[in-house]
C-alpha positions as CSV (number, residue, x, y, z in Angstrom):
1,X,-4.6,39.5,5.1
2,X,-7.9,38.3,4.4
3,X,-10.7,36.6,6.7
4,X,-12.3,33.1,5.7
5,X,-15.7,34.5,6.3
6,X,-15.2,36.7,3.0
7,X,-13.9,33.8,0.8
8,X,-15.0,30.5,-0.3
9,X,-12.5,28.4,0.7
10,X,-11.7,24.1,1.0
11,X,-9.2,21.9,2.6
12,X,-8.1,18.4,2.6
13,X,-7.2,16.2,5.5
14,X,-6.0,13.1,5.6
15,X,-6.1,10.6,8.7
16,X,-3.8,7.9,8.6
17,X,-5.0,4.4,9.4
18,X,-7.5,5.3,12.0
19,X,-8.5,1.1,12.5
20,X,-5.1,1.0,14.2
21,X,-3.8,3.6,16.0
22,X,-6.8,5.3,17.6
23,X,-6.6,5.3,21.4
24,X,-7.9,7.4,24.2
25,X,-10.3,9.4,22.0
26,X,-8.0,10.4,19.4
27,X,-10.2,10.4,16.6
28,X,-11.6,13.6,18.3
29,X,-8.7,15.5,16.9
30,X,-9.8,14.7,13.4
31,X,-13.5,15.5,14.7
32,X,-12.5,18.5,15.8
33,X,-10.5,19.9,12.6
34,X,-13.4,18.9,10.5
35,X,-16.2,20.6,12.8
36,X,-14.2,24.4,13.4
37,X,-13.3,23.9,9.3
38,X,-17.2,23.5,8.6
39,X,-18.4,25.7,11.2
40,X,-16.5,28.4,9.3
41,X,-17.9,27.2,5.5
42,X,-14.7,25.7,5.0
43,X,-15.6,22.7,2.4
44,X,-13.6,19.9,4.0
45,X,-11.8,16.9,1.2
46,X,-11.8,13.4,3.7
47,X,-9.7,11.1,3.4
48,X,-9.0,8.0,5.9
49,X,-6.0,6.0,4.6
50,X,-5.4,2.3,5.6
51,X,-3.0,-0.3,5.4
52,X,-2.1,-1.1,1.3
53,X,-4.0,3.0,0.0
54,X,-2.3,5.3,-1.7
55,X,-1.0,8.6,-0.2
56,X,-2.4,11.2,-1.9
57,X,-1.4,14.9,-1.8
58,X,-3.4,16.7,1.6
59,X,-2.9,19.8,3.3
60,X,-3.4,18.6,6.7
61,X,-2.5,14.4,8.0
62,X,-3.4,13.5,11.5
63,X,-2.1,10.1,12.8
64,X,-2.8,9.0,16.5
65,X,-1.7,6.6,18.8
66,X,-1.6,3.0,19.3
67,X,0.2,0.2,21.2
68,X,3.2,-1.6,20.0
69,X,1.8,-4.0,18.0
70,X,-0.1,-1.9,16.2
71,X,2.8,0.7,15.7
72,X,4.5,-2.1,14.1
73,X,2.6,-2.6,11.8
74,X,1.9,1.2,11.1
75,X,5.6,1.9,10.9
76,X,6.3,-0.8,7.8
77,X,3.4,1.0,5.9
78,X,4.3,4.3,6.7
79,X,8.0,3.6,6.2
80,X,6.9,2.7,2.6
81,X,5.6,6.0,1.7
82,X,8.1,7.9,3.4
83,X,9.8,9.9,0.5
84,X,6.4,11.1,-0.4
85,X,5.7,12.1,3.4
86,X,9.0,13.9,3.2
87,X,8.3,15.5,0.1
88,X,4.7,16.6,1.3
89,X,6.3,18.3,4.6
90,X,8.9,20.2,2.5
91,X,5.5,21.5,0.5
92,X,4.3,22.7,3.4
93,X,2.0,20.0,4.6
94,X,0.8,20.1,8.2
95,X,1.0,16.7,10.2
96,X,0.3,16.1,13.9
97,X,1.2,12.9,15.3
98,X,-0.1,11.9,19.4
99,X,1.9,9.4,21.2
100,X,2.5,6.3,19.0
101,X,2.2,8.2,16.1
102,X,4.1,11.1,17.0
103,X,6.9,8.5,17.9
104,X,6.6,7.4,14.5
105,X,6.7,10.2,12.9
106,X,10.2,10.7,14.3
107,X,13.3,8.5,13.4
108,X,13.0,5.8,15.4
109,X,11.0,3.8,18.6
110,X,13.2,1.4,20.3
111,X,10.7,-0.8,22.2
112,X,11.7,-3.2,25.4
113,X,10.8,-6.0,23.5
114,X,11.2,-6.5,20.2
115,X,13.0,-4.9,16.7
116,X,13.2,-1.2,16.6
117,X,10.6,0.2,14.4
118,X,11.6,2.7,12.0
119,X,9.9,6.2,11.8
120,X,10.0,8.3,8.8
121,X,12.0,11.2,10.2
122,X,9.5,14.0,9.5
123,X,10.9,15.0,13.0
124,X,14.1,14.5,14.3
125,X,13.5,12.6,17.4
126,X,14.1,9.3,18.6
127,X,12.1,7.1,21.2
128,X,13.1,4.2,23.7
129,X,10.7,2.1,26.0
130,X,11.3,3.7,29.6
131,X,11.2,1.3,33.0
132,X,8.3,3.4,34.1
133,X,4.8,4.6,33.0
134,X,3.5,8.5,33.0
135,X,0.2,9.0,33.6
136,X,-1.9,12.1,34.9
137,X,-3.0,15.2,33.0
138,X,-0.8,17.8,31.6
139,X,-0.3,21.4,31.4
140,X,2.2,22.8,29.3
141,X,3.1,26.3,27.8
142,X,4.0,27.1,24.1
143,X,5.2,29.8,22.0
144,X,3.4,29.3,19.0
145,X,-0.3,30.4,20.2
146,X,-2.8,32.3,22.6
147,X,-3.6,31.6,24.8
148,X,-0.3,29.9,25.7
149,X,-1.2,26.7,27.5
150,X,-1.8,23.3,26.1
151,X,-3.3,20.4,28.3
152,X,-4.6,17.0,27.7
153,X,-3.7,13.6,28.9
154,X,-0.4,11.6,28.6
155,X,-0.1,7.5,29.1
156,X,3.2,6.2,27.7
157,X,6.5,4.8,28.8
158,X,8.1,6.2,25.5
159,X,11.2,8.4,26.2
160,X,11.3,10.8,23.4
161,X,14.9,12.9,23.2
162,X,14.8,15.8,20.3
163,X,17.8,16.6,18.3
164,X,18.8,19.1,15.4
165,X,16.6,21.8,14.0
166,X,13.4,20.0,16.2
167,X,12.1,22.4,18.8
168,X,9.7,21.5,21.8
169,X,6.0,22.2,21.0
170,X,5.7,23.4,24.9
171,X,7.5,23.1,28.3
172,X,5.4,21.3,31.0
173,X,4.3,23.2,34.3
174,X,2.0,19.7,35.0
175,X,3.2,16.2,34.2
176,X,5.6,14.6,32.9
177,X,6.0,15.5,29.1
178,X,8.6,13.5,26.4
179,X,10.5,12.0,29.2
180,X,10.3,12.8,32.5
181,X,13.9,14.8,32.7
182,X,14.0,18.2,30.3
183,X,10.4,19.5,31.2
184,X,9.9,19.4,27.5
185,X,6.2,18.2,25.7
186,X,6.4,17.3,22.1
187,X,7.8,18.4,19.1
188,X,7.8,20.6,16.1
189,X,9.7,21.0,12.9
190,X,8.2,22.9,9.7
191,X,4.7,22.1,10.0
192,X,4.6,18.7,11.7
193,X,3.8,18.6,15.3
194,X,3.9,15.7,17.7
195,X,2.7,15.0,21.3
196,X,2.1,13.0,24.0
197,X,-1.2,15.1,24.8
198,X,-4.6,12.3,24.2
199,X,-7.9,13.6,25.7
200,X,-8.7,14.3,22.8
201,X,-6.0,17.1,22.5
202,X,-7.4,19.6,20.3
203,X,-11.3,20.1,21.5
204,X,-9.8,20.9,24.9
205,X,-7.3,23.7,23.0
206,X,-9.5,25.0,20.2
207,X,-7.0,28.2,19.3
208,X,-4.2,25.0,18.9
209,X,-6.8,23.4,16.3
210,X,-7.2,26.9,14.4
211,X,-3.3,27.4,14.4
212,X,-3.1,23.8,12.6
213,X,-5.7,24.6,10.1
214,X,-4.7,28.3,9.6
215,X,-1.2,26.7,8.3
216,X,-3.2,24.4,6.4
217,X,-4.7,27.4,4.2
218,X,-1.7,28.8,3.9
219,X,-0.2,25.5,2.5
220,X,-2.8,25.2,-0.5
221,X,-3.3,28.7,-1.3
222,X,0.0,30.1,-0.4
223,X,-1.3,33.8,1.7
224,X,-1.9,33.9,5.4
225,X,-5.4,33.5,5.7
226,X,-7.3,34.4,9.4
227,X,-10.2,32.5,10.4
228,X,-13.2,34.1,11.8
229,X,-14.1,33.6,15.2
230,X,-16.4,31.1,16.9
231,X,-18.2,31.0,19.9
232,X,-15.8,28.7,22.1
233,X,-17.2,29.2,25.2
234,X,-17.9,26.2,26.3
235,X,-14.5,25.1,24.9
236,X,-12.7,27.4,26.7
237,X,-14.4,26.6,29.9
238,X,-13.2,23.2,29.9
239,X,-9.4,24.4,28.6
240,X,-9.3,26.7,31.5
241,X,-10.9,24.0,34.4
242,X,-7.6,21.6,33.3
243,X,-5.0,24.2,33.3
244,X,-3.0,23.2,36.5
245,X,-5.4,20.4,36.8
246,X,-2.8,17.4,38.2
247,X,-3.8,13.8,38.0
């Protein structure tokens, strides 16, 4: 396995229609990726896509969240280039979805009012408009890195049920999670990730952000590639003051 401090070494990442779906911070994710990519002398290839582009090939596509109306008209763009969104996750291509984008980038979002928007089935979930909103932070535990805990902010009244070969991203110890019942928080399948978590989710989890952009590498240049350290103290300290943290 080689480090990224010994090669030379670029990504791409894509962040789909940011002028919509872009609440609670979420455009820090994308900050984030960018920032621990350069930080590293990763060359970063930007790309913000909007209603009518093109979808070009990317290693890494980040879509936030947004309210109905705007999902709506997210989901008939999105549902347009779904075969290509498909064929770009079987590739290896890394997604992560937060709230009204992670619903979309299941199979469906039944809302109270209204048609059901159509997701693109990346995942295999399915969402429906609950009675109630959930709203505090969260703390929840995963598998899939160290340290284990995720936290960040949740704000929906989305029910999201997983089925099939989907797994839960984490299990919540604080909150609510997908919908209120199973204790479970988001969803993963291949590369693609979804989650309730806003805050912005990834500057408050650094070591979630370097999973996400180790699996990137891998996806362009086909090796396990590990990324050299950074100094996250400051990052860590604020991960570590939420864990536990109820609203």
């Amino acid at each position: 396995m080689q480090f990224v401090k010994d090669m030379n070494l670029k990504i791409s990442i894509a962040h789909l229609y940011p002028k919509l779906l872009n609440l609670y911070g979420d455009i820090g994710n994308v900050i984030t990726l960018r920032k621990r990519c350069e930080w590293r002398g990763i060359n970063v290839e930007f790309d913000e896509i909007n209603i009518g582009d093109d979808i070009k090939e990317h290693d890494l596509f980040f879509i936030g969240g947004g309210q109905d109306k705007q999902q709506a008209e997210v989901a008939q763009e999105l549902f347009k280039n779904k075969e290509n969104l498909l064929t770009q996750r079987d590739n290896g291509a890394v997604f992560l979805g937060i709230c009204g984008g992670y619903q979309l980038l299941g199979r469906y979002y039944q809302p109270n009012c209204g048609d059901r928007l159509q997701g693109i089935a990346l995942l295999d979930v399915y969402t429906v408009a609950g009675k109630n909103r959930f709203i505090g932070n969260v703390t929840a535990k995963t598998n899939l890195v160290v340290p284990e805990t995720l936290v960040g902010f949740e704000n929906h009244s989305g029910l999201t049920y997983l089925e099939g070969d989907t797994r839960p991203l984490a299990f919540v110890t604080v909150g609510n999670g997908n919908n209120g019942k199973d204790k479970t928080e988001g969803a993963y399948y291949k590369n693609v990730f979804g989650t309730y978590l806003h805050g912005s989710l990834l500057p408050k989890n650094p070591h979630f952000a370097d999973y996400l952009i180790e699996l990137a590498l891998k996806k362009r240049y086909g090796k396990d590639i590990k990324l050299s350290m950074l100094d996250d103290t400051i990052e860590t300290c604020a991960h570590k003051a939420l864990v536990g943290k109820a609203y």
